[in-house]
Short mmCIF file of the C-alpha atoms (twelve columns), coordinates in Angstrom:
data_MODEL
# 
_entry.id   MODEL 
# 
loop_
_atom_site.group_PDB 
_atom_site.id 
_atom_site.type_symbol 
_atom_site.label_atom_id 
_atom_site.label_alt_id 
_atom_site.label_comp_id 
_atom_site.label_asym_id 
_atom_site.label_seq_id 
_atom_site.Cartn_x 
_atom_site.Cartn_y 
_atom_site.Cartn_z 
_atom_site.pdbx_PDB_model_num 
ATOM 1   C CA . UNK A 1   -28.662 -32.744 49.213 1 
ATOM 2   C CA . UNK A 2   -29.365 -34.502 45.938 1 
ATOM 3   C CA . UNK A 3   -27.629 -36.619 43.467 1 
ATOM 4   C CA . UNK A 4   -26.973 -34.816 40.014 1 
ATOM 5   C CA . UNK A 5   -26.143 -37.487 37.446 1 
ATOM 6   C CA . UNK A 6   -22.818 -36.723 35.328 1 
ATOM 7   C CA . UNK A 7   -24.636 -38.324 32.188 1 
ATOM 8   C CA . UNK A 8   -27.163 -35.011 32.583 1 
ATOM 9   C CA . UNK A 9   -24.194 -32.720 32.435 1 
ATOM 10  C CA . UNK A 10  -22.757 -34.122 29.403 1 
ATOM 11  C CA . UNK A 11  -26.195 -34.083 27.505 1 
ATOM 12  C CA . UNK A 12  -26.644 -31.027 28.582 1 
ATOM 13  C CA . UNK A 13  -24.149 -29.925 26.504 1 
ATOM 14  C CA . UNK A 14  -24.983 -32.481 23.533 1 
ATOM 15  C CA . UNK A 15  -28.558 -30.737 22.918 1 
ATOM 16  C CA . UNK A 16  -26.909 -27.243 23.132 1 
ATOM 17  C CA . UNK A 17  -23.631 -27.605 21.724 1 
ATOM 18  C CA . UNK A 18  -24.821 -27.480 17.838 1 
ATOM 19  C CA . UNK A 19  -26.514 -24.161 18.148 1 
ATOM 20  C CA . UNK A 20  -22.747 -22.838 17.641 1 
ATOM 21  C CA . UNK A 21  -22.015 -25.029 14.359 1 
ATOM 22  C CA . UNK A 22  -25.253 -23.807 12.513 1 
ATOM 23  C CA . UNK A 23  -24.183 -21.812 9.135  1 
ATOM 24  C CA . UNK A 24  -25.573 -19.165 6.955  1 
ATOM 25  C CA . UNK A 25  -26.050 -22.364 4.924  1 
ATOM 26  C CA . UNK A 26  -28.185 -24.186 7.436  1 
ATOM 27  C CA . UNK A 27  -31.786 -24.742 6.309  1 
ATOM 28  C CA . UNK A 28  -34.569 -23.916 7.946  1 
ATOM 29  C CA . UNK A 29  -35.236 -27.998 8.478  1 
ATOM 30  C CA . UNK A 30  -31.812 -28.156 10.398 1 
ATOM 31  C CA . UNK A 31  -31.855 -25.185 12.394 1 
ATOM 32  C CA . UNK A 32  -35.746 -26.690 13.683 1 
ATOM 33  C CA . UNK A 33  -34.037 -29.914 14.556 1 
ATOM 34  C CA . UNK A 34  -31.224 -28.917 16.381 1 
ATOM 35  C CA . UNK A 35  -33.758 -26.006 18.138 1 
ATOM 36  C CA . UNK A 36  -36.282 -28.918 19.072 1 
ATOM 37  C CA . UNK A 37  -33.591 -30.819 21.150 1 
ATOM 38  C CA . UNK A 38  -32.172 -27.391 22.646 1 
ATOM 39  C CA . UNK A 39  -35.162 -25.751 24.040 1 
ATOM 40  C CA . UNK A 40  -36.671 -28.633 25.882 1 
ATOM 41  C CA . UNK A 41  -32.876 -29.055 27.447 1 
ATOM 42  C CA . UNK A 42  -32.140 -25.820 28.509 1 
ATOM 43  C CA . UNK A 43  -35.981 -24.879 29.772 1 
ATOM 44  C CA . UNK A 44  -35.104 -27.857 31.642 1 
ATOM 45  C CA . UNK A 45  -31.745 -26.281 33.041 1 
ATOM 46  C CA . UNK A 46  -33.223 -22.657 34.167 1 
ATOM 47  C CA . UNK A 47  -36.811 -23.859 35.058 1 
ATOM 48  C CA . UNK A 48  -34.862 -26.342 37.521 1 
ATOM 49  C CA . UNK A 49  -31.482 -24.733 38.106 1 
ATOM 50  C CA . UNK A 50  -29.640 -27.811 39.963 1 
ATOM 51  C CA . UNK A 51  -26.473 -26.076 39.059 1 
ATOM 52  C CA . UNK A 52  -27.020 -22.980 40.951 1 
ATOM 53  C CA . UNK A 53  -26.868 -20.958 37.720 1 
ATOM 54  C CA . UNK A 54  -25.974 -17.200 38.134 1 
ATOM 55  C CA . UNK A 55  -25.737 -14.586 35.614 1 
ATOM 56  C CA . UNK A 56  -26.064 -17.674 33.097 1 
ATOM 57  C CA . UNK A 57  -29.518 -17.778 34.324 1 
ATOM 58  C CA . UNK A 58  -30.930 -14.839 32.785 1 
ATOM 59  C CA . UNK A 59  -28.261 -15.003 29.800 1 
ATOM 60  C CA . UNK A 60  -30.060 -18.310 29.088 1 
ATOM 61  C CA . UNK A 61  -33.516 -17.233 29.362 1 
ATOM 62  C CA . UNK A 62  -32.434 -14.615 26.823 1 
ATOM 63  C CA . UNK A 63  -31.601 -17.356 24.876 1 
ATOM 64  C CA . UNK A 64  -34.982 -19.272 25.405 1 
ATOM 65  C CA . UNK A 65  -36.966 -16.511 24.058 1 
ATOM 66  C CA . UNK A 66  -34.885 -16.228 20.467 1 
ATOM 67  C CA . UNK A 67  -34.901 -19.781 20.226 1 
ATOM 68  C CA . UNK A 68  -38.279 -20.358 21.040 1 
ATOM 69  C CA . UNK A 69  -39.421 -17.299 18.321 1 
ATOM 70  C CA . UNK A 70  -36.870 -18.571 15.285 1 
ATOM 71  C CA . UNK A 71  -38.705 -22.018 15.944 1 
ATOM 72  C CA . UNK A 72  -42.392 -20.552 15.982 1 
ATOM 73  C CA . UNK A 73  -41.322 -18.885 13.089 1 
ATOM 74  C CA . UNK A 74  -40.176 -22.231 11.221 1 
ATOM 75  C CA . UNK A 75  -43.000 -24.045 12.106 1 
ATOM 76  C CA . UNK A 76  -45.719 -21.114 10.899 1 
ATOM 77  C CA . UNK A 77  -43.959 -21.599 7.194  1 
ATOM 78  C CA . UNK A 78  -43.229 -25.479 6.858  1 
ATOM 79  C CA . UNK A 79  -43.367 -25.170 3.297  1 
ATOM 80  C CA . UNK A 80  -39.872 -23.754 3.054  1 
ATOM 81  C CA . UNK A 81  -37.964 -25.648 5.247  1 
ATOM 82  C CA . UNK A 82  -35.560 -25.817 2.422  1 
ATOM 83  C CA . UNK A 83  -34.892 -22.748 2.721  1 
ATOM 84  C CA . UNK A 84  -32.105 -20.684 4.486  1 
ATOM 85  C CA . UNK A 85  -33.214 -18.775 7.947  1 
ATOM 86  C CA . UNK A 86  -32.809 -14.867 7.689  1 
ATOM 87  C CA . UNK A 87  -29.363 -13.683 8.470  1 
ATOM 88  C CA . UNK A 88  -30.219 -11.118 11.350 1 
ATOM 89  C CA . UNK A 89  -32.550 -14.022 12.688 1 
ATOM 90  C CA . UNK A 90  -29.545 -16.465 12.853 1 
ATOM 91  C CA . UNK A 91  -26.856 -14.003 14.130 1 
ATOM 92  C CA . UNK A 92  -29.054 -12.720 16.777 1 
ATOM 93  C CA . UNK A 93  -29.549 -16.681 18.159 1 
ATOM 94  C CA . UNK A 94  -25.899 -17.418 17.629 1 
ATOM 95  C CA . UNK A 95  -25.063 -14.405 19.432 1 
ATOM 96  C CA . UNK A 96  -27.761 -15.242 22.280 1 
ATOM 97  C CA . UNK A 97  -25.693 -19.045 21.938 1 
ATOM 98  C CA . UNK A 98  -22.034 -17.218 22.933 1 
ATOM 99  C CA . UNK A 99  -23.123 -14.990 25.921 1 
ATOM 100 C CA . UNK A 100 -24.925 -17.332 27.376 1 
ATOM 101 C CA . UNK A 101 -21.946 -19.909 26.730 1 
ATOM 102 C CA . UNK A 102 -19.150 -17.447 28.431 1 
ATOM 103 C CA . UNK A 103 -21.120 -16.490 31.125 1 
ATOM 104 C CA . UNK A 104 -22.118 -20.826 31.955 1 
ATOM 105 C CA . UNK A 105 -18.906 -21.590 31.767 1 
ATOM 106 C CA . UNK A 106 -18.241 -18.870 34.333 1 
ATOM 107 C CA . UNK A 107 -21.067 -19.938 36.217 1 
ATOM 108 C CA . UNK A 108 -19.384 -23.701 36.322 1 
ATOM 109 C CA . UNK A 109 -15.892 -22.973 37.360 1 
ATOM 110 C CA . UNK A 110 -17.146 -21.944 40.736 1 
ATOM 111 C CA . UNK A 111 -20.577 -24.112 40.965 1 
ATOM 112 C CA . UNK A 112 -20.388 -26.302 44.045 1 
ATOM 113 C CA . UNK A 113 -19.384 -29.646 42.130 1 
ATOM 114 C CA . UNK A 114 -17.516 -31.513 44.551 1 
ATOM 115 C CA . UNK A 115 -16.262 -35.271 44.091 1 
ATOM 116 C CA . UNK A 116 -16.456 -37.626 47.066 1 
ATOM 117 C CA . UNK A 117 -13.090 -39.576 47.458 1 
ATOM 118 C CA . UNK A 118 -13.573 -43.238 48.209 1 
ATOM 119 C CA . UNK A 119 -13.868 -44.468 51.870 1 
ATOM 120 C CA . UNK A 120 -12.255 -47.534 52.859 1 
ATOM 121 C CA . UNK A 121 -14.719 -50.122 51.102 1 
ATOM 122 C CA . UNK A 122 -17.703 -48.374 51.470 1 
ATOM 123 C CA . UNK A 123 -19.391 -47.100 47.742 1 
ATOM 124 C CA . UNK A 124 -19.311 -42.905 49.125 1 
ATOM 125 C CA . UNK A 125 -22.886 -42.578 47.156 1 
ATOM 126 C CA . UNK A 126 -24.511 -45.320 49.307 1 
ATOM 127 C CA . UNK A 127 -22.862 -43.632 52.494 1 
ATOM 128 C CA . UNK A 128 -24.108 -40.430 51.213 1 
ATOM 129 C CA . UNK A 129 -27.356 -41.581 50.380 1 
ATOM 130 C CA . UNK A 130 -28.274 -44.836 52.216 1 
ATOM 131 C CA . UNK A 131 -25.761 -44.462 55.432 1 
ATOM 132 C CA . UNK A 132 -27.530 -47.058 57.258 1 
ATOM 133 C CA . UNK A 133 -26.774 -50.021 54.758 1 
ATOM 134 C CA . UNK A 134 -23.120 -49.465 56.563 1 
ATOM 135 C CA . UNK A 135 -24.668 -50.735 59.754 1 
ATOM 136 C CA . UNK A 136 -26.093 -54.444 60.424 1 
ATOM 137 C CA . UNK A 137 -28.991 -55.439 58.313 1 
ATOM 138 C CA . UNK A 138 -31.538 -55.947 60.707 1 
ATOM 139 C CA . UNK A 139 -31.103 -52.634 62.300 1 
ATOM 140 C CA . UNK A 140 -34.136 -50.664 60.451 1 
ATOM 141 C CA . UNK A 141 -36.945 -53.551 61.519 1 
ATOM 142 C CA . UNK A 142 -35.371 -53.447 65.037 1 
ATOM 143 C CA . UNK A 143 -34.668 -50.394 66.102 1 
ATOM 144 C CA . UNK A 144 -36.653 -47.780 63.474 1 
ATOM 145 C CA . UNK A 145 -35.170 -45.227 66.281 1 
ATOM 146 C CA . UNK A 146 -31.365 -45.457 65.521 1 
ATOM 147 C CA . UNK A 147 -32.289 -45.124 61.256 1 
ATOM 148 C CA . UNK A 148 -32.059 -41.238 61.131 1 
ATOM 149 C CA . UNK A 149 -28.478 -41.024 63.169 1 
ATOM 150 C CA . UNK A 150 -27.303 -43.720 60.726 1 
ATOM 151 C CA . UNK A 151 -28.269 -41.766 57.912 1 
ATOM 152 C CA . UNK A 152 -26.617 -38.819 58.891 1 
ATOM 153 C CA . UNK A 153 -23.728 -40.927 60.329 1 
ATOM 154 C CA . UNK A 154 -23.327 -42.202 56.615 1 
ATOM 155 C CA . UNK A 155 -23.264 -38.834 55.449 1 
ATOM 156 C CA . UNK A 156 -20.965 -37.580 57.431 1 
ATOM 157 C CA . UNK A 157 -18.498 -39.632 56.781 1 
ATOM 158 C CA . UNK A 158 -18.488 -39.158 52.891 1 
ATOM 159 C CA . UNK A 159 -18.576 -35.888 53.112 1 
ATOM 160 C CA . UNK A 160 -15.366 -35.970 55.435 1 
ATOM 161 C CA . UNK A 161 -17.061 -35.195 58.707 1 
ATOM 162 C CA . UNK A 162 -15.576 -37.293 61.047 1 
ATOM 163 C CA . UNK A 163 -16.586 -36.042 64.181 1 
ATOM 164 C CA . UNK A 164 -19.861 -35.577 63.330 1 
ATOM 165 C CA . UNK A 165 -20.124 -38.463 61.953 1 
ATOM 166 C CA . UNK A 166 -18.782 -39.737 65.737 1 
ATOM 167 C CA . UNK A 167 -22.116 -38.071 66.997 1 
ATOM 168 C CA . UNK A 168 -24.531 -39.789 65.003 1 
ATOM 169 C CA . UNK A 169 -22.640 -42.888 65.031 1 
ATOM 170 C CA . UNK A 170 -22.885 -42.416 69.032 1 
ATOM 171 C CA . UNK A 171 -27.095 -41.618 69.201 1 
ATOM 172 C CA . UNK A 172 -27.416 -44.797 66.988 1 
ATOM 173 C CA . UNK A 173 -25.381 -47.100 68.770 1 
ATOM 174 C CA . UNK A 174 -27.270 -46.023 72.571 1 
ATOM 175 C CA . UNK A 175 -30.701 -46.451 70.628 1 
ATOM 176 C CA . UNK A 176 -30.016 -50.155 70.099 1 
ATOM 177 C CA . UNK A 177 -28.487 -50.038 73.854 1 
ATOM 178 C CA . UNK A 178 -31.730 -48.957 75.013 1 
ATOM 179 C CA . UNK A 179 -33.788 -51.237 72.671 1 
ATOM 180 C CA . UNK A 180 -31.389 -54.082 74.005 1 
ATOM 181 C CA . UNK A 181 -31.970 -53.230 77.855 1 
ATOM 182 C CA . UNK A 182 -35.497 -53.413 77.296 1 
ATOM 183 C CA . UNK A 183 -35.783 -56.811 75.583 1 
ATOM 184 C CA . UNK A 184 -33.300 -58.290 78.041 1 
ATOM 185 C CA . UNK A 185 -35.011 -57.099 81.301 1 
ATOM 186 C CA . UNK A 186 -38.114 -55.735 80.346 1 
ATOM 187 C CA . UNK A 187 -39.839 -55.355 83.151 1 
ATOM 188 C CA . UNK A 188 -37.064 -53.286 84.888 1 
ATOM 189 C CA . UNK A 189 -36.351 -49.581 85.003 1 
ATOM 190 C CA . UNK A 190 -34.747 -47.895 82.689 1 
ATOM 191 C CA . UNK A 191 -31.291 -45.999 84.201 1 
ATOM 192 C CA . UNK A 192 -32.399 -42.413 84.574 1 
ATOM 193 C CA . UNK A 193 -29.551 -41.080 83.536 1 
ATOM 194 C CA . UNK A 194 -28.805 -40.842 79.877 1 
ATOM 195 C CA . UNK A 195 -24.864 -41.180 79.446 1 
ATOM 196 C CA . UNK A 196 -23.864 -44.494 78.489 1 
ATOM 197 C CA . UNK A 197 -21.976 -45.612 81.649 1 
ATOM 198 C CA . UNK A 198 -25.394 -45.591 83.507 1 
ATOM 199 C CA . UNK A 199 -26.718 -48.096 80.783 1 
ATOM 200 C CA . UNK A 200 -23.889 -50.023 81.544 1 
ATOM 201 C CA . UNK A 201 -24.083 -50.630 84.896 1 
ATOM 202 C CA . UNK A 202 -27.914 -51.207 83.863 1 
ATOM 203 C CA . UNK A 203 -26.563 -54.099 81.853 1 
ATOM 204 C CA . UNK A 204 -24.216 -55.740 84.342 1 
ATOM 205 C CA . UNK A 205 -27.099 -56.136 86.846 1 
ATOM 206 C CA . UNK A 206 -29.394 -57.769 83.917 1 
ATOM 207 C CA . UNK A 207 -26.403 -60.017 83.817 1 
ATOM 208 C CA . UNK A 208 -26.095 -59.438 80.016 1 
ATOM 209 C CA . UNK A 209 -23.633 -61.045 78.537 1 
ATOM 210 C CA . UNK A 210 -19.719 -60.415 78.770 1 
ATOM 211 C CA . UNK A 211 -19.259 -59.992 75.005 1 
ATOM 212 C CA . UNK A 212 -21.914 -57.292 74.714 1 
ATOM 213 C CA . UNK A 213 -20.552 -55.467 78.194 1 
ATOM 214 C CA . UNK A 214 -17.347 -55.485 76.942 1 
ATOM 215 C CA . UNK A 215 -17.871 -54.182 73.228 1 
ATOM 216 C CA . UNK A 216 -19.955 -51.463 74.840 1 
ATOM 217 C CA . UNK A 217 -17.783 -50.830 77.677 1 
ATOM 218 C CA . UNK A 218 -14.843 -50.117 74.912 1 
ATOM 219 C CA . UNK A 219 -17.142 -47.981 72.829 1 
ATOM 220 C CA . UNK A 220 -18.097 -45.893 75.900 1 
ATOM 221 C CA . UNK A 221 -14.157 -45.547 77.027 1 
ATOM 222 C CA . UNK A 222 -12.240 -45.833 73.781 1 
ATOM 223 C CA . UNK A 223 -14.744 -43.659 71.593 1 
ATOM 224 C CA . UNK A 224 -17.625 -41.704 73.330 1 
ATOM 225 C CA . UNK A 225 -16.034 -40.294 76.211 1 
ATOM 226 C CA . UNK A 226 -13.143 -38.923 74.305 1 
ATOM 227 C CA . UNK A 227 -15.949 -36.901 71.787 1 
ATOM 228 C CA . UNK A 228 -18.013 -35.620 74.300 1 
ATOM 229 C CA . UNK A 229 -15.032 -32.644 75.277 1 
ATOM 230 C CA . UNK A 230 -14.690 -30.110 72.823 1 
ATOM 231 C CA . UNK A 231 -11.002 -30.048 72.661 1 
ATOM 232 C CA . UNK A 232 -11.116 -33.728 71.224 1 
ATOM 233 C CA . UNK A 233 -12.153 -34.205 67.542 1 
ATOM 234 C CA . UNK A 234 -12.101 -36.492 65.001 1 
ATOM 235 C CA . UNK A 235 -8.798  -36.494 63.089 1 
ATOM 236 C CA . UNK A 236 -10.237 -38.055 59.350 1 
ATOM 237 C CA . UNK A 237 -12.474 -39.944 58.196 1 
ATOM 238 C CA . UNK A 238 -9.845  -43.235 59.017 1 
ATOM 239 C CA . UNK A 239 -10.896 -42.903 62.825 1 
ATOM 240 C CA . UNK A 240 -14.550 -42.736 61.852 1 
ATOM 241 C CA . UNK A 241 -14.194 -46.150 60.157 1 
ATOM 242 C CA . UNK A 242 -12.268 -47.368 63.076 1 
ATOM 243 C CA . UNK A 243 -15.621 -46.113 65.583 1 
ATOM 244 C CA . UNK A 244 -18.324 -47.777 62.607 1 
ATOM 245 C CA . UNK A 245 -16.634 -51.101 62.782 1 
ATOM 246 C CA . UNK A 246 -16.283 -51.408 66.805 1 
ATOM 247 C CA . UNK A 247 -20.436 -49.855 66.554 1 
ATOM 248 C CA . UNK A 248 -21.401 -52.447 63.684 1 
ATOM 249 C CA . UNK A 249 -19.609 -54.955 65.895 1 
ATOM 250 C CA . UNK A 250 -21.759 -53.885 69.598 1 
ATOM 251 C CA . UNK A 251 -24.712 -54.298 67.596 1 
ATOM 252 C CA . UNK A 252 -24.189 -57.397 65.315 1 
ATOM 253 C CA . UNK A 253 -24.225 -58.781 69.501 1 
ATOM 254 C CA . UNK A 254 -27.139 -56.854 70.644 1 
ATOM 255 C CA . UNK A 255 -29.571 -56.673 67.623 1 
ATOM 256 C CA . UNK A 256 -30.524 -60.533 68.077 1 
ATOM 257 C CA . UNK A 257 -31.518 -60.236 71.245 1 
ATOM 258 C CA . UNK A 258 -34.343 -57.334 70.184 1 
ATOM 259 C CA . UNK A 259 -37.699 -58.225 68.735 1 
ATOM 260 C CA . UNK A 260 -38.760 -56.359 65.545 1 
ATOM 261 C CA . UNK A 261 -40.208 -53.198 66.178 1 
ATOM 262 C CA . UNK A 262 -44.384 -53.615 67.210 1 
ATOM 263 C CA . UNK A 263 -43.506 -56.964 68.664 1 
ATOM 264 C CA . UNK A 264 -43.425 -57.367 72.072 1 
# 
C-alpha cells in the first residue's frame, strides 16, 4: 500500500487539461508551452501507473507519441513560433487529447480510490501508515518484537478490519508480556506453553504486580479468548478501539519495567 497525494491528481489534470482549449489560432509558441508541461506529466502517469490505468494506458501512450512529435517538430523550426501549427497536426493531437480523456475518465470511475473514514481520534493516515504511534511511546526501543503487529494492527483498523486488527493487536500485546516476564524474573523459565493464561500464571508466581495481572488477566478473558473461536468476530472498528485502549493501558504498566532492547 502507498499514499497517493490528492494535490497529484488535481495537477494531473492542470498540465493536461489545456491540450483541449488549444485553437486553430494557437501559435506554435503556445502549443510548445502547454506541450512542455503535458508530456513530462503524463510520461509520469503511464511510466508509473499509480492509478491502475487500463485501456487509458495505451490511449495515453498514443497520446505521448503525437505530443512528443508536434513538439520535436516546434523545436526543429524556432524561428516561426509565431506561426500557426498545421491543421491535420493539431486535429490529430486534439483528437489523441479526447480518446484518451473518455477512456481515463472510464478508467477512474472504477480505479480503487477509497477514502478512509475517521477513527475515534486517531488521524486514519498515521494508523494506516505509522500504526504503532497508537501504542505507548517507548514501545519500539523496548520491545523492537511487538513493532510489525502494531503496524499491521494500525492498519487494520483504518482500513475497517476489526478482527484482524484484534490479531495483531493480540501478538503485540504477548510480545511485551514476554519481554515483561523476562525483565521481572529473568533468570526463570519461560512458560512452555504459548497461550496467554500460561504467562499468567507465570506472572503470579514472579509476584508481579496486581495492576499488571489484572489488566492482563481482563485482556486474556474479556478480549483474546473470545477471538481465538471462529464463530466470534469483531463487530466494527468501535470494539477494536475498545481492545487498543485496554492493550495501550497493559503496556503503559509493563513497558517500564523492560530495559531497552540490547540492554540487559
Amino acid at each position: 500500500m502507498f499514499r497517493i497525494s490528492g494535490d497529484y491528481i488535481y495537477a494531473i489534470s492542470g498540465n493536461l487539461r489545456p491540450i483541449h482549449s488549444l485553437m486553430d489560432t494557437s501559435t506554435k509558441l503556445q502549443i510548445f508551452v502547454v506541450l512542455n508541461e503535458a508530456i513530462p506529466a503524463l510520461d509520469g502517469l503511464l511510466n508509473w501507473n499509480t492509478l491502475g490505468l487500463r485501456s487509458s494506458w495505451h490511449k495515453g501512450q498514443q497520446l505521448l507519441t503525437i505530443a512528443k512529435a508536434v513538439l520535436e517538430s516546434i523545436q526543429d523550426d524556432q524561428s516561426n513560433f509565431g506561426e500557426t501549427l498545421e491543421l491535420h497536426q493539431l486535429a490529430s493531437l486534439k483528437t489523441a487529447f479526447t480518446n484518451f480523456e473518455i477512456t481515463l475518465k472510464a478508467d477512474l470511475a472504477v480505479a480503487n480510490l477509497y477514502v478512509l473514514t475517521k477513527k475515534g481520534a486517531y488521524d486514519t493516515g498515521i494508523l494506516a501508515e505509522f500504526g504503532v504511534q497508537a501504542f505507548p511511546e517507548t514501545l519500539e526501543q523496548k520491545v523492537p518484537d511487538a513493532v510489525n503487529d502494531a503496524q499491521q494492527a494500525g492498519r487494520c483498523i483504518a482500513f475497517d478490519l476489526p478482527t484482524s486488527a484484534a490479531f495483531h493487536m493480540h501478538r503485540a500485546h504477548e510480545a511485551v508480556v514476554h519481554a515483561y516476564f523476562k525483565a521481572l524474573a529473568p533468570t526463570e523459565k519461560a512458560p512452555e506453553k504459548q497461550a496467554l493464561s500460561a504467562w499468567i500464571q507465570a506472572l503470579e508466581k514472579a509476584n508481579a504486580p496486581k495492576e499488571i495481572l489484572a489488566a492482563v488477566r481482563d485482556i486474556n478473558t474479556l478480549h483474546r479468548n473470545p477471538v481465538l473461536h471462529p464463530e466470534h468476530t469483531l463487530k466494527d472498528s468501535g470494539e477494536a478501539m475498545a481492545l487498543l485502549g485496554s492493550i495501550h493501558t497493559s503496556m503503559r504498566y509493563m513497558l517500564p519495567m523492560i530495559p531497552e532492547a540490547g540492554i540487559i
